[in-house]
Residue, then its C-alpha position, 0 to 999 in steps of 0.5 A: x855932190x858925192x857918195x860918202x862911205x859911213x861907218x856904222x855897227x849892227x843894230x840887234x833885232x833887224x830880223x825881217x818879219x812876215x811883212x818886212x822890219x818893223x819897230x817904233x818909230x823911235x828905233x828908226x830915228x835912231x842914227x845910222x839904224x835906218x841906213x843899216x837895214x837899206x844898205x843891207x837890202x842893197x847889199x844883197x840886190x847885187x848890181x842895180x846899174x841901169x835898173x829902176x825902183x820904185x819908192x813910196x809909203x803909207x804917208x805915215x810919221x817918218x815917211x818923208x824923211x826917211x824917202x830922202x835917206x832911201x832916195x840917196x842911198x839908191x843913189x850911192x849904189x848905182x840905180x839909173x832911176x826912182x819912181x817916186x809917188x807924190x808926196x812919199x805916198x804909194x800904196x803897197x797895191x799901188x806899188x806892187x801893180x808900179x813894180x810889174x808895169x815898169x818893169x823894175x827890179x823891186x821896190x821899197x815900201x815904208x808901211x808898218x801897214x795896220x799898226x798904229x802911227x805917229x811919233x810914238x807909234x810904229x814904221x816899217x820897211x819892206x823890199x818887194x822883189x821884180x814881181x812886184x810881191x814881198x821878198x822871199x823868205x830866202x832874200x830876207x834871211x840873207x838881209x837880216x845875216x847882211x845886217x850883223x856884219x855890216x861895217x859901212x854904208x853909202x850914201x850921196x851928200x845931194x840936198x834933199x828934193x821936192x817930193x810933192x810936186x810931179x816932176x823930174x828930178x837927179x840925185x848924183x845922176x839918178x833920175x827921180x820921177x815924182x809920178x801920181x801915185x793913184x794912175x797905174x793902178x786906176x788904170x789897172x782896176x779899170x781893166x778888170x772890172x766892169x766899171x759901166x756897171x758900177x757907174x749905173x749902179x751908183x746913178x740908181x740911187x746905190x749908196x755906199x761908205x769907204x772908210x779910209x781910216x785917215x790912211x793911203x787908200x784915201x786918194x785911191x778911193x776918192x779918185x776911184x769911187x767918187x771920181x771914174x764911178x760916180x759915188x756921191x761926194x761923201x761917201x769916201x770918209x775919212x780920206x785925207x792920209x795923216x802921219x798918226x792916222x787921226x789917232x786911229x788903230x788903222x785896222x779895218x775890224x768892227x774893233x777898230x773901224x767902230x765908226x763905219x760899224x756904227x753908222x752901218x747898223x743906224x737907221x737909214x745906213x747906206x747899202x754897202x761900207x767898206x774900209x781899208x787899212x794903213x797901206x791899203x793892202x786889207x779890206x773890211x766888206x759891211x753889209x747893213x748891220x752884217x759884217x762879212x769875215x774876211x774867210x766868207x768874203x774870199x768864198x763868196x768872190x771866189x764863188x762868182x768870180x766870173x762877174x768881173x771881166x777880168x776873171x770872166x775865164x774862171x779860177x785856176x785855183x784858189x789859196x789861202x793862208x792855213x788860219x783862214x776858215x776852209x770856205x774857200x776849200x768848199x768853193x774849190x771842190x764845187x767849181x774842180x779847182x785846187x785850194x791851196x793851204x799855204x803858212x801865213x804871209x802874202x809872200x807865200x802866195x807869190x809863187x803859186x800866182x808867178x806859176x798860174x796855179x792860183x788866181x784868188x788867194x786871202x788871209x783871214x787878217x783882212x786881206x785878199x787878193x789875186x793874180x793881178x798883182x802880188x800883195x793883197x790889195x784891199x780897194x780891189x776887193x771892194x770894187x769886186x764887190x760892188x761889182x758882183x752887187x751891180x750883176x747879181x742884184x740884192x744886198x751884201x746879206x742876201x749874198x751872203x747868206x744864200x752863199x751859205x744855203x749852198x756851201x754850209x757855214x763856217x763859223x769863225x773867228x779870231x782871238x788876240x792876246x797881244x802884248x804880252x811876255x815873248x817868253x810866257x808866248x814861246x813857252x806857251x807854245x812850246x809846252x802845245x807842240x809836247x802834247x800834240x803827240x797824246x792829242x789824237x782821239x781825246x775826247x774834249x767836250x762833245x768834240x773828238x780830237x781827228x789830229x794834232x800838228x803844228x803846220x809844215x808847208x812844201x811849196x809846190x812850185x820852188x819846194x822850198x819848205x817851212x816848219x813851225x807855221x802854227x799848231x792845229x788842233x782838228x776835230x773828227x768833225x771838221x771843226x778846227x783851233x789854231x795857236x799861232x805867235x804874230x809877227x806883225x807887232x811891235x811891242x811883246x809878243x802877240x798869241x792869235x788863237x783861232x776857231x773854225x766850227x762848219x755848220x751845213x743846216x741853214x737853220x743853224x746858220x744865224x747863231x751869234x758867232x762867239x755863242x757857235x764857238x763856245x764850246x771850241x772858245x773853251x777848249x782853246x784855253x784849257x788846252x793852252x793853259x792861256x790864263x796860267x802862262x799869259x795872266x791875260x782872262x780875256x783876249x785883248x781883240x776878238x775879230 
């Protein structure tokens, strides 16, 4: 066996989004295109000699070739060991919570976490850094700039190994660990939550659907739910990871996860459904025929954060991507924490949760998380769930709406346009930022414009700053719309538009939600010029 030196030429379009590359799969197969962005990513680790990686996927097409690539390409640049899961499976959560328990100096995880798999579908690959969290914007910069100049890669000429038994194994002197992928996380879970409770609760009679949506987090909830806490066998469905999810967009949204959505509203509907998504990173929470916004969800667990043993101490705060709705804001007054606002991506969070400023943080895209790790981490969150139901007693509903007796409703939610033109998109935007400066006191409906900004941040801890995170437009009385480009898509460019109304009279509380928003759903699309500069009448996904 030996490393082999490569030469190769930069691949456009590398530039790392929100959550790492990625592309069709089709663009990864291609030579030399896979290698490029690794070798990129190790060019800017600086030495690896005796330091560990930790390696692993969403069991998506192309994740088990690719892991060989990655696994020799470690290899050449002198890593002493891969802590590899089973199979090429490892959830984002799992890998984060690997990361910081071994002490390793990141990890790279192959996800293109709730897009579409399969040949034709989408694959991705993101560097987690040694707190286990995303790489910082900085790291990914110089990535991407490593990218454009690259003349070569290193790769070792070592057959490829069984990843689907648990063992050792070496590759040109790198020792490789096939470890069970579920383990450390289990044990971690454990740790925080009161899994007694849970038990007992489930050997009442509680009754539950997980919806893994054929993806990663299949394992982690059969061993989990079924298995340490006693939920009948049945409950988790759709448990087994396939490379193209089953044919299914796994993204856990009543769009999407319209099976559990269905069976949650039949008679006799189990008393609790969940779902997670591609890598197990995003959560669903179904009560019986009562969906729950990700933007309440993060509210209401920050609200009783202290059912759970490991957060029994209480919050030090509480933060949230800028699109998300501020019910967690109202939570943060009430219990005298500070609430931070923060750009889209989980990788903003890292920060804050590294410093102790923040322990629960969320997006309105599916994803909560806290101090226990650095990604949002969606089987983690259902488990806090189950245990606030296990100590507080009633249904998801009950919670929910006395939650809302106490702190007001936030009307919410979130329109898609994806697809369509990345010029009809950046010019879309474009023509907003003009007009954000006449904004200011328009009277738009029976709404009065407050102020108009598109969103800059100044982390608090590093100071580093970022610019042109979304456009706002904020009402005199609280109500808000975002326009914000998407950086998760594969194909086009995708418009999110988003749409927050706060409502304090409980008799006001049970309005469907796009009827509460209609007025705001309105001037979102005049404002934007939607029609004229997509040709799109309606949103492709409304969440």
């Amino acid at each position: 066996m030996a490393i082999r030196t490569v030469a190769t030429t930069p691949f456009p379009g590398q530039r790392p989004g929100t959550s790492g590359l990625r592309k069709k799969v089709t663009a990864f197969q291609q030579p030399h295109f896979l290698e490029n962005f690794v070798q990129s990513v190790f060019d800017m680790l600086g030495d690896a000699t005796g330091k560990t990686l930790v390696l692993g996927g969403d069991g998506r097409f192309h994740n088990r070739s690719a892991i060989q690539v990655v696994l020799k390409m470690a290899a050449a640049r002198g890593f002493a060991r891969v802590l590899l899961g089973q199979g090429g499976i490892l959830s984002t959560p799992a890998a984060s919570c690997v990361i910081r328990k071994h002490g390793a100096m990141g990890g790279i995880i192959l996800s293109a976490s709730h897009n579409p798999g399969g040949p034709d579908g989408d694959f991705g690959i993101k560097y987690n850094a040694a707190n286990g969290g995303p790489a910082p914007e900085a790291l990914t910069e110089a990535i991407y700039e490593r990218t454009l100049a690259l003349a070569e890669y290193r790769i070792s000429d070592a057959p490829d190994i069984d990843i689907d038994t648990r063992g050792e194994h070496t590759v040109d002197g790198m020792r490789v660990e096939v470890i069970d992928p579920v383990a450390d996380y289990a044990e971690l879970m454990a740790q925080l939550f009161d899994f007694g409770a849970i038990r007992r609760l489930f050997a009442g009679g509680f009754s539950m659907c997980f919806d893994a949506m054929h993806a990663v987090c299949g394992p982690y909830a059969h061993a989990i739910l079924e298995g340490m806490l006693g939920a009948p066998a049945g409950t988790v469905i759709n448990g087994v990871p396939l490379e193209d999810f089953g044919g299914l967009h796994p993204d856990p949204n009543p769009v999407n996860a319209e099976q559990l959505i269905e069976l949650m509203a039949a008679p006799g509907a189990p008393d609790f459904g969940a779902a997670s998504d591609g890598d197990a990173d995003r959560n669903m929470i179904v009560g019986r025929n009562f969906p729950v916004t990700p933007s309440d969800s993060l509210a209401v667990l920050a609200a009783n954060a202290t059912v759970a043993p490991g957060y029994a101490g209480g919050l030090a705060g509480i933060a949230r991507s800028m699109p998300t709705s501020r019910a967690a804001d109202r939570v943060a007054e009430a219990l005298g924490v500070p609430c931070y606002e923060t750009p889209t991506g989980w990788k903003y969070f890292g920060t804050l949760l590294d410093a102790g400023k923040a322990t629960l943080c969320g997006e309105e895209s599916y994803g909560t998380g806290s101090r226990h790790i650095r990604e949002k981490d969606g089987l983690w969150a259902v488990l806090y769930w189950l245990n606030l139901l296990a100590v507080r007693g009633g249904s998801v509903q009950d919670i929910v709406t006395a939650h809302w007796q106490r702190f007001g409703r936030h009307y919410y939610s979130r329109h898609d346009y994806e697809a369509i033109s990345p010029d009809a998109a950046r010019l879309l935007m474009q023509d907003l930022r003009i007009k954000l400066a006449y904004m200011a006191g328009q009277k738009m409906n029976h709404y009065e414009v407050q102020s108009a900004d598109d969103f800059e941040y100044t982390d608090p801890v590093d100071s580093s700053h970022a610019s042109q995170q979304g456009i706002r437009i904020m009402m005199t009385d609280g109500s808000r719309i975002v326009y914000r480009l998407s950086g998760t898509g594969t194909e086009g460019a995708t418009l999110r538009v988003y749409l927050e109304r706060y409502e304090a009279d409980p008799a006001q509380h049970h309005l469907p939600t796009q009827q509460a928003l209609a007025g705001l759903i309105a001037i979102a699309d005049s404002v934007a010029s939607i029609v004229l500069h997509t040709g799109r009448t309606n949103p492709t996904v409304i969440t």
